[in-house]
Phi, psi and omega in degrees: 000139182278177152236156227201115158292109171248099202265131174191131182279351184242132163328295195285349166277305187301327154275011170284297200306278184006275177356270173322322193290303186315337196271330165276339189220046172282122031270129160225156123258114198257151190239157190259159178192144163239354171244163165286339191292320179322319214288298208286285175334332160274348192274340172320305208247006166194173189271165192223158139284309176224168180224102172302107181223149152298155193249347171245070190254135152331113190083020185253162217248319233064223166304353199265025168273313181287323147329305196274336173289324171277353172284351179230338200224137192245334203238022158318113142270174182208155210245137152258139164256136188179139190262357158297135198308090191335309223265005154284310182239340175300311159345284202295292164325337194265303191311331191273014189106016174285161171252352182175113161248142179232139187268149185276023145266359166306142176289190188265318178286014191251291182322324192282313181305306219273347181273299196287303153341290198275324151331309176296025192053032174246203161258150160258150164237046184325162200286337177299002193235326189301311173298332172278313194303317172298309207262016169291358158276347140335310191324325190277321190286316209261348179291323162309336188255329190223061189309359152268027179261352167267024153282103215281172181332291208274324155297331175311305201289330176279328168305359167286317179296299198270013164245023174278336190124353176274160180296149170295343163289311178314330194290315198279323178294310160321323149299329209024089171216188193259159176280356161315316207257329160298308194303306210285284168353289177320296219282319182297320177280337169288312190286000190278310194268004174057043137244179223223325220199159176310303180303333149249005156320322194272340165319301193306288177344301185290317167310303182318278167017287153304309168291301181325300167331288204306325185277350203267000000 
């Protein structure tokens, strides 16, 4: 029987899916988890085939979740589930080691595909990452023009952090780094993205956005 880790911090998504999974991908057991501290205490304590997780869970790491999940489980796969912007981050998650990411607007036949894929030992790929993926002998040419793919895991995560809104002590606490090491990160994503301020930073995002769109 497989066992299915399901990291998701709201009750009713996480019994939405349960379901589904259990209702397509019998025998499973599937265990629930709503924190990463919960999430690392069951891996502790039993073997997993995959691990759905959400990325905005109590106690989440960002990328250093799969770093600490695969430090207890190495051949674990793991499913990113996530209301975050596919075409901003699954690259990026994929480089740290995911086997798939789905934004949590996927239909259930999207889900189902994307479970069962990466159990069977592959990868998921949409066609939205399958697009980023051609053009990566590009990258070097299109990073001038779309300078956030040359952002690292932890800079991504903190721009993220400052167009939601948050302060740079909120940034350092949420992280636990010093806020120095938040200032310097900020300074690096401003000179990276060729902006002065929050407001054009989150211009520059939409515009990239946009233009992805526009290529897809």
């Amino acid at each position: 029987m497989r066992t299915v880790l399901l990291v998701e911090d709201h009750a009713i998504v996480r019994m939405g899916v349960k379901l589904l999974i259990e209702d397509f991908l019998p025998p499973v057991n599937v265990i629930e988890a709503g924190s990463f501290t919960e999430t690392l205490r069951h891996l502790q304590s039993r073997f997993f085939d995959l691990v759905i997780l959400d990325i905005k869970i109590p106690g989440g790491e960002g990328f250093n979740m799969i770093t600490k999940i695969k430090a207890i489980q190495s051949k674990v796969k793991i499913l990113i589930f996530s209301s975050q912007d596919e075409e901003l981050y699954a690259l990026h998650y994929y480089k740290a080691g995911a086997s798939g990411y789905l934004p949590k607007e996927s239909s259930n036949e999207v889900l189902e595909k994307a479970i069962s894929s990466v159990l069977n030992g592959g990868t998921y790929i949409s066609n939205v990452v399958q697009s980023q993926l051609v053009s990566t002998t590009m990258l070097e040419r299109e990073s001038k023009e779309s300078p956030l793919e040359i952002l690292s895991n932890r800079e991504l995560e903190i721009m993220d952090m400052l167009l939601i809104g948050k302060w740079t002590k909120d940034i350092a606490a949420d992280l636990n780094i010093k806020e120095s090491t938040v200032s310097t990160y900020k300074a690096r994503i401003f000179e990276k993205l060729n902006v002065t301020n929050i407001l054009e930073l989150f211009k520059k995002v939409e515009i990239y956005k946009n233009q992805k769109a526009k290529t897809q």
